[in-house]
N, C-alpha and C positions, 0 to 999 in steps of 0.2 A: 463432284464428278458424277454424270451421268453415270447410271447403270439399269442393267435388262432386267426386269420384272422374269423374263420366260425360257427357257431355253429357246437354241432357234428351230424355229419349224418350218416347213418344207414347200411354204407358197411365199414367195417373194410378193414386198411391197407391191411391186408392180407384176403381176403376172402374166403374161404373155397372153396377147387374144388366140379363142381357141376357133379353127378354121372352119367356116360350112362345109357341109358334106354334101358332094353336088354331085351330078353325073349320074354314073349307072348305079352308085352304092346309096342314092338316094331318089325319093321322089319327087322332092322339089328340086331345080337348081336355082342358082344365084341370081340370073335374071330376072325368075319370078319373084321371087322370095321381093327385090329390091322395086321389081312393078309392084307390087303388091304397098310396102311399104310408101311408095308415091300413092298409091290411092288409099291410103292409109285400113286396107283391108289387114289389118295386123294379125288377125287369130286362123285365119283361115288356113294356115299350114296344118293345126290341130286336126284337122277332118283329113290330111294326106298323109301327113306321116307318122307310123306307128311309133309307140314310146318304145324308148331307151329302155332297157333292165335295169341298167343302173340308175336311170332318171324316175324311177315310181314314187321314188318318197324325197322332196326338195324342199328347199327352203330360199329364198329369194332375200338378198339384201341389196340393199342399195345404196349411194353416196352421191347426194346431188348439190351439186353447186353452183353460182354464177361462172365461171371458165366452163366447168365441164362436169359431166355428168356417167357415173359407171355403176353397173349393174352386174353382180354373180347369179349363181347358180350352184347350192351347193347341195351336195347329200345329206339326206337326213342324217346325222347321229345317232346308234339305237346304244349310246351308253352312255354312263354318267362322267366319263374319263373325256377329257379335251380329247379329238381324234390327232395324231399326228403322222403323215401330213394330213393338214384341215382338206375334205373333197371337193374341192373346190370344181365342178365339172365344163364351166361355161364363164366369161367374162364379155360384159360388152359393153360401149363408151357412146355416148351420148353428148350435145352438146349443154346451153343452159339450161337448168331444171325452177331456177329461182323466180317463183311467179313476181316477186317486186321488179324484175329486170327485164323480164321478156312478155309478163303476161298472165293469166290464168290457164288458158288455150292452150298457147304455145308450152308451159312448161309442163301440162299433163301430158300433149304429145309427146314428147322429147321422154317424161317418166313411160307411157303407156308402150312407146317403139324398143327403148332398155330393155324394159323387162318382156316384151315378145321375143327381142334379138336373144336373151339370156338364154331360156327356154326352149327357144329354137336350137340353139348351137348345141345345147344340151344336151338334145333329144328326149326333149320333154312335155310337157302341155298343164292348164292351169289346172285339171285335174287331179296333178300329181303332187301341187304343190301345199303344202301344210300349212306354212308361215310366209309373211312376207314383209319386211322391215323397211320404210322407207327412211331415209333420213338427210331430211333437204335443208338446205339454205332458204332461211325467208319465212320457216314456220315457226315464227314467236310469240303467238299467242293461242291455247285450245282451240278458237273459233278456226285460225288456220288449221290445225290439227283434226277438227271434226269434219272439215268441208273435205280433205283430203279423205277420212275415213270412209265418208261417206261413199265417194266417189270410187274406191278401191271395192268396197262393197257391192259395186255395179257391176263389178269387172270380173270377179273372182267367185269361186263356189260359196255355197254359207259354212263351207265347212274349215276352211281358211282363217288362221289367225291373224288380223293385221296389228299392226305397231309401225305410229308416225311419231317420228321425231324432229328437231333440230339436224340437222348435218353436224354439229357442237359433238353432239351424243355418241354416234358412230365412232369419232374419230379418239373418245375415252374408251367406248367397246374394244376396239383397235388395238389397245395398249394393256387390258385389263382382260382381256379374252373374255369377252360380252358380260361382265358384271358392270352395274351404274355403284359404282362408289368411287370419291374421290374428284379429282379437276382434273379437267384438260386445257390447254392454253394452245390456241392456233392464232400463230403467226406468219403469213401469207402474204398475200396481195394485203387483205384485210386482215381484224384480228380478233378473239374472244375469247371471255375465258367461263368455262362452263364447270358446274361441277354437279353432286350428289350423295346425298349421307344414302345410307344404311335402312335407313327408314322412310325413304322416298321421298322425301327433301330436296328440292334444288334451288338453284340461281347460276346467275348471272351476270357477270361483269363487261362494259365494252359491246365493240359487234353491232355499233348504229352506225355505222360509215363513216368515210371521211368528216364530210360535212360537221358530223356533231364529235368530233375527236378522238380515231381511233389512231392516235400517234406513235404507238407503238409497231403499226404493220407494216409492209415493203414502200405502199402506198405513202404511209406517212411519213418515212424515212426519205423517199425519194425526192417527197413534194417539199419538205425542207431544205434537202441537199440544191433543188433547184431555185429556192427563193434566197438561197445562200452566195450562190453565182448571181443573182442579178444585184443582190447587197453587194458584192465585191466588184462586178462593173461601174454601178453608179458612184462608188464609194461612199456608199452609206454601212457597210460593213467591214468586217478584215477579208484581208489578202485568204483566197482559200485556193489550193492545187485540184478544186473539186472542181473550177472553170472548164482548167483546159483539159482535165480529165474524161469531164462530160462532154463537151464538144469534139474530143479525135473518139471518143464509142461514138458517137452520132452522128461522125463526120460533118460537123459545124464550125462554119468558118469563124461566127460571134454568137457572144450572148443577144446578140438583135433579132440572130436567124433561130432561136432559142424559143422565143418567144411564138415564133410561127410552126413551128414544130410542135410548142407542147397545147396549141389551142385547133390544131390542126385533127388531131385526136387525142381526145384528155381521159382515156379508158383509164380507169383503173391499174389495170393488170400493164397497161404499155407505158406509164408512169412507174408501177414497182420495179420494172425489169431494171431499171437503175439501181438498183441497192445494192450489185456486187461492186459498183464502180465506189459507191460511195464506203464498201469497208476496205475495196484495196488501198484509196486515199487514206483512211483512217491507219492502214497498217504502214501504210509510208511518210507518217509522224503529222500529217495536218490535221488542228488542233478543231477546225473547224466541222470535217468528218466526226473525228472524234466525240467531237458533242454532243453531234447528232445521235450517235448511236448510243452514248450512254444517256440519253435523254429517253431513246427508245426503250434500254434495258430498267428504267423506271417506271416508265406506264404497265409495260408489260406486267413486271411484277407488281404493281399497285391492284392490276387487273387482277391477280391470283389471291394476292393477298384479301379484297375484297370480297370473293367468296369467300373464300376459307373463312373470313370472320363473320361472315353473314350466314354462315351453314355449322358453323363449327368445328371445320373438317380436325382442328388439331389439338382439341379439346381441352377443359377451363384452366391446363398452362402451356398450352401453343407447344408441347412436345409430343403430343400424339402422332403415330406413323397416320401419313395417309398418301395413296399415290398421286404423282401429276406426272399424269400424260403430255408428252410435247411433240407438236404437230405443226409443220408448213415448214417454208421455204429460208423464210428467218431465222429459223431455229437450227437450222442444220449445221452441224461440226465441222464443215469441211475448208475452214481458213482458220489464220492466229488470230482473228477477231470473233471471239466465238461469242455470237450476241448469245444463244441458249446456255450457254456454261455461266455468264456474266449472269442472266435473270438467275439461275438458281443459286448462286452466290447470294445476290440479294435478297431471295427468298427465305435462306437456308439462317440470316441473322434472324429472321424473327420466327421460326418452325423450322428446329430442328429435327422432325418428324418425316420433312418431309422426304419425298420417294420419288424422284424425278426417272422417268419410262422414258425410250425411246420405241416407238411400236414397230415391230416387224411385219404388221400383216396391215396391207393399205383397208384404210374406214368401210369401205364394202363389205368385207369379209366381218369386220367387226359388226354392221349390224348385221350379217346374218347369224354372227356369234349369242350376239343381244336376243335376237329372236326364240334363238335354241333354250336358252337359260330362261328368255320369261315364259315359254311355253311349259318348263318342267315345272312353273309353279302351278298350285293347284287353285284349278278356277279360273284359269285367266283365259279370255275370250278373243278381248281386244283391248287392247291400251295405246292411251297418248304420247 
């Protein structure tokens, strides 16, 4: 059984965008603000409009991914106590941030427009800000990590702490209220499973794309349901209700016109969006769904399982406590096919330790959680 690590606290996953203030109670309006942002003049609000009292001391997190990309703005914390509710005073959304998918260029604009719009809605400026947490899709290796640093470096005072991570990290912040211990497992469009000892350890499981077999995420789930249906047209397979299931969502006449639709745009994310089709089949007894999905609830956990023995998480008899975070679209509880309750079954035969989280505060807030907590270490400047 899934259970909450946290009590709940008072910023919802998804927080509500917070509105510019235009007109007479400011000095920019929305016009400029968005000419500005076309000529990509991003900071220039700084020099018009005065800070916020409550914006002097901030902290910037962020959560960037291939779909989409969001940016907070939160209040310093001046105590050792989690705030509740976390100050969260700005949120903003952004498109792809993941330089393997859109770019170098493009995915620094997309981070560099976030975190002005964050700032902006705030009423705040980079002066004010203390810390700044990026945590993208696509930085898997230091050398990604130090080009990023570098580049934040250019942008921000020297008096500014930065911290770049994985998008992986955030989304354990998330669930752990910005401590790196333990796994997180996101299951999405794509899928990964991330973790971290105690002593600044990690790994990695999964989270190379399709291509090289992340079978476990929406993507992979879908992209089988679909080569399932063309098995049972040609009759090189069984009979599956995942046919005609997928064709009345897609309004397709055959599996023939099937074919021109999935090569018509073979995105990712417009390939996952079938995975609720394919567990209502599984929950209306075809055996052929069904396999699918427990085939997915095995990667998955292969994937968890592979940290935790590569890190330790559950120490030399596999009963030590340690948390796992779970995170994306696959995981969610909300039908009788509960593919997240089935991986931690799985999980739960070989690490009975383990601590399965559901996060209440979306991975934004989580790194700017992460931020606050490596800042209160002593010494810490800048880190990966």
């Amino acid at each position: 059984m899934l259970v909450d690590m946290n009590p709940p606290l008072s910023v919802p996953s998804s927080a509500p965008e917070v509105p510019l203030v235009t007109g007479e109670d400011s000095p920019l309006s929305s016009e400029v603000v968005m000419k500005r942002y076309r000529n990509e003049e991003l900071w220039d609000f700084e020099e018009e409009m005065p800070l916020s009292p409550d914006a002097s001391n901030v902290i910037l997190g962020l959560d960037g991914g291939t779909t989409s990309t969001v940016c907070i703005c939160m209040s310093m914390p001046f105590s050792d106590q989690i705030p509740d509710p976390i100050p969260v005073l700005a949120r903003a959304t952004a498109g792809c941030s993941n330089h393997n998918s859109v770019g170098e260029t493009a995915a620094r604009e997309t981070l560099a427009r976030v975190m002005a719009e964050a700032l902006l809605k705030s009423g705040s400026n980079r002066s004010a800000v203390r810390a700044v947490c990026l945590a993208v899709s696509g930085v898997n290796h230091p050398t990604d990590q130090q080009r990023i640093l570098n580049w934040l470096r250019d942008i921000f005072p020297s008096h500014v702490k930065l911290f770049v991570q994985n998008d992986a990290v955030a989304a354990l912040a998330s669930g752990t209220m910005g401590k790196l211990h333990g796994c997180v497992l996101i299951a999405g469009t794509g899928t990964i499973s991330y973790g971290f000892t105690e002593d600044g350890r990690e790994a990695r499981a999964a989270g190379a794309g399709p291509t090289l077999g992340d079978w476990g995420s929406g993507y992979g789930i879908a992209a089988q349901a679909l080569t399932a249906v063309m098995r049972d047209y040609d009759g090189r397979g069984p009979q599956t209700i995942l046919t005609q299931n997928i064709l009345t969502h897609l309004k397709l006449a055959s599996p023939d016109e099937l074919i021109g639709w999935t090569y018509a745009d073979p995105s990712w994310a417009r390939i996952a969006a079938l995975v609720p089709v394919v567990v209502s089949s599984a929950e209306a007894g075809d055996q052929v769904a069904n396999k699918i999905l427990l085939d997915s609830v095995k990667e998955l956990a292969l994937s968890v399982k592979a940290v935790v023995e590569r890190l330790g998480l559950s120490g030399e008899d596999r009963k030590d406590y340690f948390p796992l975070v779970m995170v994306g679209g696959v995981l969610e509880a909300n039908q009788s096919w509960d593919i997240g309750k089935e991986v931690v079954k799985c999980i739960l035969k070989d690490y009975p330790g383990v601590h399965p989280i559901r996060p209440k505060l979306e991975p934004a807030v989580g790194a700017a959680m992460l931020a606050w907590n490596l800042m209160k270490e002593p010494g810490v400047v800048s880190k990966r």
